[in-house]
N, CA and C atoms as a LAMMPS dump frame, in Angstrom:
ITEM: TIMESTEP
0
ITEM: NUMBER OF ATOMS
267
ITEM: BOX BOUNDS ff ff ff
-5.0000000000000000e+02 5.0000000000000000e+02
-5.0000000000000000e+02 5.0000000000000000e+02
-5.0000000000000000e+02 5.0000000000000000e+02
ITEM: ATOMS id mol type element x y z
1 1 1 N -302.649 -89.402 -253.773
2 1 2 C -302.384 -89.371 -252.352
3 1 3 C -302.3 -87.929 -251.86
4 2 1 N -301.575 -87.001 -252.832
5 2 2 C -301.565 -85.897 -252.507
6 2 3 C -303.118 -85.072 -252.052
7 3 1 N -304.155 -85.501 -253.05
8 3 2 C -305.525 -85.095 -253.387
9 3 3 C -306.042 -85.491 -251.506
10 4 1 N -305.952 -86.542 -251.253
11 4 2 C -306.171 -86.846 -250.527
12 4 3 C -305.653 -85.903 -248.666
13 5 1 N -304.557 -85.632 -248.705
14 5 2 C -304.154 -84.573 -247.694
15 5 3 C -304.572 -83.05 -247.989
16 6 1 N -304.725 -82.485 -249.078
17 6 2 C -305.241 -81.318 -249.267
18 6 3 C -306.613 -81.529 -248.885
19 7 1 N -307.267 -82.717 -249.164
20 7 2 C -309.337 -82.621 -248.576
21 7 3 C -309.083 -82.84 -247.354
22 8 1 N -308.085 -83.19 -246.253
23 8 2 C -307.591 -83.4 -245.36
24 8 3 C -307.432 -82.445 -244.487
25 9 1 N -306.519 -80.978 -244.799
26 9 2 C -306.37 -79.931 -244.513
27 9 3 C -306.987 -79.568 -244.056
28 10 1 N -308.115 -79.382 -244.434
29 10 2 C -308.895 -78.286 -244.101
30 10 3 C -309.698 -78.714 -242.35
31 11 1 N -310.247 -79.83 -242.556
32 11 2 C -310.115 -80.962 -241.23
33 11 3 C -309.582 -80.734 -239.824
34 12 1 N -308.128 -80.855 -240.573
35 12 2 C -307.296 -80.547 -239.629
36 12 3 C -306.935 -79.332 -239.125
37 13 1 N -307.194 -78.561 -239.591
38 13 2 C -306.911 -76.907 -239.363
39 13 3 C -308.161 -76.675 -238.303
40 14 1 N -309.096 -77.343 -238.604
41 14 2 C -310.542 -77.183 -237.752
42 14 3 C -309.896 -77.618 -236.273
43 15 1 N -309.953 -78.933 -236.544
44 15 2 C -309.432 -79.958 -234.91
45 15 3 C -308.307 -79.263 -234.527
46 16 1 N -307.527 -79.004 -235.044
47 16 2 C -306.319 -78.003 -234.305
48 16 3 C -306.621 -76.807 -233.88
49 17 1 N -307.645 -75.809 -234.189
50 17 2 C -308.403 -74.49 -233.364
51 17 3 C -309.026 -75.44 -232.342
52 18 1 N -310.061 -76.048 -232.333
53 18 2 C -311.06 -76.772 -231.345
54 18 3 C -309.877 -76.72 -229.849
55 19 1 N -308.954 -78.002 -230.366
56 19 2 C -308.17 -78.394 -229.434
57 19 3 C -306.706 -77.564 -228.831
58 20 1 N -306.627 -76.463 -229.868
59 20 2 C -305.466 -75.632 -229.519
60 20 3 C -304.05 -76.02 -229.185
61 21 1 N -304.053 -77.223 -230.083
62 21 2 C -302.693 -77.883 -230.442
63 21 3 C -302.605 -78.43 -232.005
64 22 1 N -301.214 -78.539 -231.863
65 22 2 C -301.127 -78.711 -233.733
66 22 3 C -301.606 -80.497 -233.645
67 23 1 N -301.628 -80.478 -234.775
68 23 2 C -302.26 -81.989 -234.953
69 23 3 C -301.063 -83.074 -234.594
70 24 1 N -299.745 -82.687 -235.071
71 24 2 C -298.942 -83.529 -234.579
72 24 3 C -298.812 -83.661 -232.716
73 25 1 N -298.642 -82.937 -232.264
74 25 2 C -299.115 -83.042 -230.911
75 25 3 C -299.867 -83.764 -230.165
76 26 1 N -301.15 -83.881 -230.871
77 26 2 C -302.549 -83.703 -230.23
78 26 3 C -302.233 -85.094 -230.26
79 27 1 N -301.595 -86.135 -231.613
80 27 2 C -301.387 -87.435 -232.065
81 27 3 C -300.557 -87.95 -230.863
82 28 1 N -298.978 -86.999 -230.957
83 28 2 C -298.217 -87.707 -229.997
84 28 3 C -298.212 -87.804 -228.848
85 29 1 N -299.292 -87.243 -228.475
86 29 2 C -300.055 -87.055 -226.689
87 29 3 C -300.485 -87.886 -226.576
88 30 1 N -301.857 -88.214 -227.583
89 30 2 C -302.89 -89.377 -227.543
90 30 3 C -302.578 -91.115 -227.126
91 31 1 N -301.068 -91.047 -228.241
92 31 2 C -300.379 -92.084 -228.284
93 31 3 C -299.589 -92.322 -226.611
94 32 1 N -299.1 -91.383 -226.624
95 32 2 C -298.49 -91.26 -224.756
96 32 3 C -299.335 -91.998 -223.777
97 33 1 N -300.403 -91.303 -223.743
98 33 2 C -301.395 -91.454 -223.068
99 33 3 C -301.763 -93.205 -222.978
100 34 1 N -302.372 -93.288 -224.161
101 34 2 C -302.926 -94.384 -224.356
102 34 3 C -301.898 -95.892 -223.942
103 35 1 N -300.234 -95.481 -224.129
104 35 2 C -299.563 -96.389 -223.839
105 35 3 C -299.234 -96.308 -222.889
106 36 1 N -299.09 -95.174 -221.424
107 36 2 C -299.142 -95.774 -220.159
108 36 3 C -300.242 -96.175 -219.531
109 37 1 N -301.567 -96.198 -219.808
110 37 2 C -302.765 -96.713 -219.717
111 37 3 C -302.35 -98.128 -219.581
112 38 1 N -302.037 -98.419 -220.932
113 38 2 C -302.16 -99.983 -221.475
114 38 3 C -300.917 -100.387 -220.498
115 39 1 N -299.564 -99.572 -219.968
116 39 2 C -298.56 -100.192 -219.199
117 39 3 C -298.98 -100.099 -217.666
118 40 1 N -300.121 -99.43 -217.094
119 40 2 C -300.635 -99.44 -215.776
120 40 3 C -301.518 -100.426 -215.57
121 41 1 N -301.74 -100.751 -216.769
122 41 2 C -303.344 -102.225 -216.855
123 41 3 C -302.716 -103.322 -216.456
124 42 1 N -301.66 -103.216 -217.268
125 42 2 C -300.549 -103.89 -217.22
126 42 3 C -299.686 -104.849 -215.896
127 43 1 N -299.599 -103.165 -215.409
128 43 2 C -298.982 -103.776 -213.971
129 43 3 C -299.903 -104.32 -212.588
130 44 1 N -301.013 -103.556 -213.034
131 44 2 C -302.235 -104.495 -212.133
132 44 3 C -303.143 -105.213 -212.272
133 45 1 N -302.917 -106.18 -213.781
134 45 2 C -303.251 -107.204 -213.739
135 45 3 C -303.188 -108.291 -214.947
136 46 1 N -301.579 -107.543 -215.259
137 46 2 C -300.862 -108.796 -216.049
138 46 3 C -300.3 -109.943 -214.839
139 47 1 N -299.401 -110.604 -215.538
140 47 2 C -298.127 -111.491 -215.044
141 47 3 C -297.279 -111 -213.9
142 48 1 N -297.221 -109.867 -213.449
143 48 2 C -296.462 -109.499 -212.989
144 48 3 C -296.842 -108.379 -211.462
145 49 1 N -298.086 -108.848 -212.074
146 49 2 C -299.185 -108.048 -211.376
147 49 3 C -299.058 -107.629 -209.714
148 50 1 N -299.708 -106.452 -209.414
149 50 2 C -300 -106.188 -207.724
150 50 3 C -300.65 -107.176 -207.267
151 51 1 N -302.146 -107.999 -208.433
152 51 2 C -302.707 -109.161 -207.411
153 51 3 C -302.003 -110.298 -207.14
154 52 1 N -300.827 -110.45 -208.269
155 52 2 C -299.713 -111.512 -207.814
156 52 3 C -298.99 -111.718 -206.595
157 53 1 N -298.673 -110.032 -206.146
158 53 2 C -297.975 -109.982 -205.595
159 53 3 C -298.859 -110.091 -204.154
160 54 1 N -299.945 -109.428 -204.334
161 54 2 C -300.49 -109.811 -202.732
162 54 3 C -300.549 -111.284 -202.326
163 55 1 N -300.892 -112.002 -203.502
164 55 2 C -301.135 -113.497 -203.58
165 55 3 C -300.209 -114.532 -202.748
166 56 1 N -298.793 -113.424 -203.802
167 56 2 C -297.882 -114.274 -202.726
168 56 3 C -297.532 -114.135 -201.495
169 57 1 N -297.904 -112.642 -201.332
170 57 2 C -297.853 -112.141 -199.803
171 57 3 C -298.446 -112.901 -199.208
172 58 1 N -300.051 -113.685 -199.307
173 58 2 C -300.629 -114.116 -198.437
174 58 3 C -300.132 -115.734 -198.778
175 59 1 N -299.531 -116.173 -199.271
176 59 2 C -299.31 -117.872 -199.18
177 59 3 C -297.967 -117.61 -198.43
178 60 1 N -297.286 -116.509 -198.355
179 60 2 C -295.441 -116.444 -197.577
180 60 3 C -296.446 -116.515 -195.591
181 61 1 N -297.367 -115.973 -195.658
182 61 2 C -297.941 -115.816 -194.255
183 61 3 C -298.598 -117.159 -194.046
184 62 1 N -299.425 -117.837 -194.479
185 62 2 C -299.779 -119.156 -194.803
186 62 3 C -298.534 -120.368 -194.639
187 63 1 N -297.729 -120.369 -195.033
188 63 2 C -296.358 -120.833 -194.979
189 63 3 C -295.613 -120.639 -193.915
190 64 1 N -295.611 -119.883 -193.218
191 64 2 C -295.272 -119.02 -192.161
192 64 3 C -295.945 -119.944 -190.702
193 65 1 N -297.03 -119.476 -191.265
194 65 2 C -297.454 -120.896 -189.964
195 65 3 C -297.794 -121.878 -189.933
196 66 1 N -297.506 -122.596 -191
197 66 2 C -297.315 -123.955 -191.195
198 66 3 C -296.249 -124.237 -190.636
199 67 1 N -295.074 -123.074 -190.702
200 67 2 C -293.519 -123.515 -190.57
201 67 3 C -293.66 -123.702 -189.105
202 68 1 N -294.327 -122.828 -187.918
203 68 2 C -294.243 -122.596 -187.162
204 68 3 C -294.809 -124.009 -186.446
205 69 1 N -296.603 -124.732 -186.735
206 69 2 C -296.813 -125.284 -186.168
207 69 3 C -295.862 -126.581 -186.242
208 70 1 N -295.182 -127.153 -187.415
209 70 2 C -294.527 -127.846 -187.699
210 70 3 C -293.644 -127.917 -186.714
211 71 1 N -292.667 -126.822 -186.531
212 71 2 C -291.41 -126.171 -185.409
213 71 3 C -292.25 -126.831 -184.321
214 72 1 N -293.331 -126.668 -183.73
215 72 2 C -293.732 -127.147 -182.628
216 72 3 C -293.842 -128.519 -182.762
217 73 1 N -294.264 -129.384 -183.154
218 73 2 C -294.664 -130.861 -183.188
219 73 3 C -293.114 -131.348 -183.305
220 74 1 N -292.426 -130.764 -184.172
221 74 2 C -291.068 -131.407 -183.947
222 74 3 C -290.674 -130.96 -182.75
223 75 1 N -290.615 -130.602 -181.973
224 75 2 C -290.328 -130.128 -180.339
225 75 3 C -290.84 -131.142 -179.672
226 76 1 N -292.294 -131.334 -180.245
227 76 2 C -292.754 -132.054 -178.986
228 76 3 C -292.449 -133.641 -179.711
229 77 1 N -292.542 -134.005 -180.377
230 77 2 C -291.795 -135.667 -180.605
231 77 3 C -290.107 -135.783 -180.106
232 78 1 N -289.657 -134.43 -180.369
233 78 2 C -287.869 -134.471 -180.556
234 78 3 C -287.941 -135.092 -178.628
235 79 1 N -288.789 -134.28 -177.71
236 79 2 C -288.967 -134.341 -176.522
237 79 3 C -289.717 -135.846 -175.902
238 80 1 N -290.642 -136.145 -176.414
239 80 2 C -290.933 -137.719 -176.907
240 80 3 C -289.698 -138.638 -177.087
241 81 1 N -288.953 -138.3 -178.056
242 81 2 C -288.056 -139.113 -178.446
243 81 3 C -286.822 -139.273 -177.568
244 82 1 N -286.759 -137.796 -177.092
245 82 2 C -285.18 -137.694 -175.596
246 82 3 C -285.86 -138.904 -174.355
247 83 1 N -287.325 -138.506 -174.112
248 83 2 C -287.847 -139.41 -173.326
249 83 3 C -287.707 -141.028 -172.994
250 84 1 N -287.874 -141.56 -174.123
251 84 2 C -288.162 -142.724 -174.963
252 84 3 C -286.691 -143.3 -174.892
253 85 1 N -285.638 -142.518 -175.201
254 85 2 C -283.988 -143.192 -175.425
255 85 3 C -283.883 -142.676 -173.944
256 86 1 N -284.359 -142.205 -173.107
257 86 2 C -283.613 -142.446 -171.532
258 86 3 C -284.424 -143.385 -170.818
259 87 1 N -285.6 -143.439 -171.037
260 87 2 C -286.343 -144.467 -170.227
261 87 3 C -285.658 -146.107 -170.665
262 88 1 N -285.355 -146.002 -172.285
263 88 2 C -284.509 -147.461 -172.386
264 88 3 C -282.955 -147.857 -171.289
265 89 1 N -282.372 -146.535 -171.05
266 89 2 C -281.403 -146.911 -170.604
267 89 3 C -281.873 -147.449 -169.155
């Protein structure tokens, strides 16, 4: 194993001039990187997502005026109905 990091060395001594960071670095950057990537993918278009959220934005507006036309028809029967119990009397 040892044999193996010394043919290694030399490698790495290269990629670390190229990139002008030590190799541990260059690793724990890469890794950084790569995992708020994967946590921004994440937030726009996992479970939890921005398209979720517009989604529901647009069914709360959808809902919205359903509630509304509803509010009206019950007005106009409730007004029907005041009608209806005075004309009996």
């Amino acid at each position: 194993m040892n044999e193996f990091f010394n043919d290694l060395e030399p490698y790495i001594r290269k990629l670390e001039r190229i990139i002008g960071l030590s190799f541990k670095v260059f690793i724990i950057t890469s890794i950084v990187v790569v995992s708020l990537g994967i946590y921004v993918a994440n937030l726009l278009y996992g479970n939890h997502s921005l398209e979720v959220l517009n989604n529901l934005k647009k069914e709360k507006k959808t809902l919205e005026v359903e509630i509304e036309s509803l509010k009206e028809e019950n007005a106009k029967l409730h007004k029907k109905y005041l009608e209806w119990t005075d004309a009996e009397k």
